[in-house]
N, C-alpha and C positions, 0 to 999 in steps of 0.2 A: 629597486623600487619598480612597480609594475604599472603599467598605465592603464589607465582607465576601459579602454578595447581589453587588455586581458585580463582585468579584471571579471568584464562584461562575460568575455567566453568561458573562464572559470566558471562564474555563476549559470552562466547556459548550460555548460555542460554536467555541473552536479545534477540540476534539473532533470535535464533526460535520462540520467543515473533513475532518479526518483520517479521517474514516470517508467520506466523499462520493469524497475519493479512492483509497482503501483499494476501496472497489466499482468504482470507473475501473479501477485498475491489474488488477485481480483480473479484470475483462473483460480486458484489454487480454493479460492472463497465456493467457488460453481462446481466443483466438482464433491465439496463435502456439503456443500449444501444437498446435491442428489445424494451423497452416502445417507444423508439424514433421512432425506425421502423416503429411503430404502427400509432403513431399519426402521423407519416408525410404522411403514409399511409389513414388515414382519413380527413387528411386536416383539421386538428383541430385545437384550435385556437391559436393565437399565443403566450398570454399568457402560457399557456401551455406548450406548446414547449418551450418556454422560461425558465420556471422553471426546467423542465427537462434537459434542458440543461445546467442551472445554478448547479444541482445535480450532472451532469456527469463531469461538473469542477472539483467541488470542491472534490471528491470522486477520479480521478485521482491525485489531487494536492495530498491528504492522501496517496497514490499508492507511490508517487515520492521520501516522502518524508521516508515512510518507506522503500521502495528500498536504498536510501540515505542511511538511519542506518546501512543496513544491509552490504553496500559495505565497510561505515568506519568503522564497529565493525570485519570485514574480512580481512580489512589490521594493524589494530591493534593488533588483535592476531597473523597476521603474522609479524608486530615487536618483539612479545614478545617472540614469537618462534624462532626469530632466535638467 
């Protein structure tokens, strides 16, 4: 059985798991958001744009869902603290 402290550092630690990639994605968001720049900038085609903007989906929905974790592993250690 684990006590409560390692419980706590558990839940700390998935946390910065989630936030380590929360800062990946969140670059990864800034760099195709300039791709998009780019190519609406050239008037390229639509395919294109298309797929890039299908990347900047699905790379935000990753964003959301780790922000998600990170806000219920923040109010569950504050149940267990209190």
């Amino acid at each position: 059985m684990k006590t409560s402290q390692e419980i706590i550092t558990m839940i700390e630690s998935k946390a910065s798991e989630h936030e380590a990639i929360v800062r990946q994605v969140a670059g990864d968001v800034e760099i195709i958001r300039k791709k998009l720049a780019e190519i609406i900038q050239a008037k390229a085609a639509k395919e294109v744009l298309m797929t890039q903007t299908q990347a900047m989906m699905v790379l935000k929905d990753r964003l959301m869902f780790h922000k998600a974790c990170i806000l219920q592993l923040n109010d569950l250690l504050k149940e267990i603290k209190q």
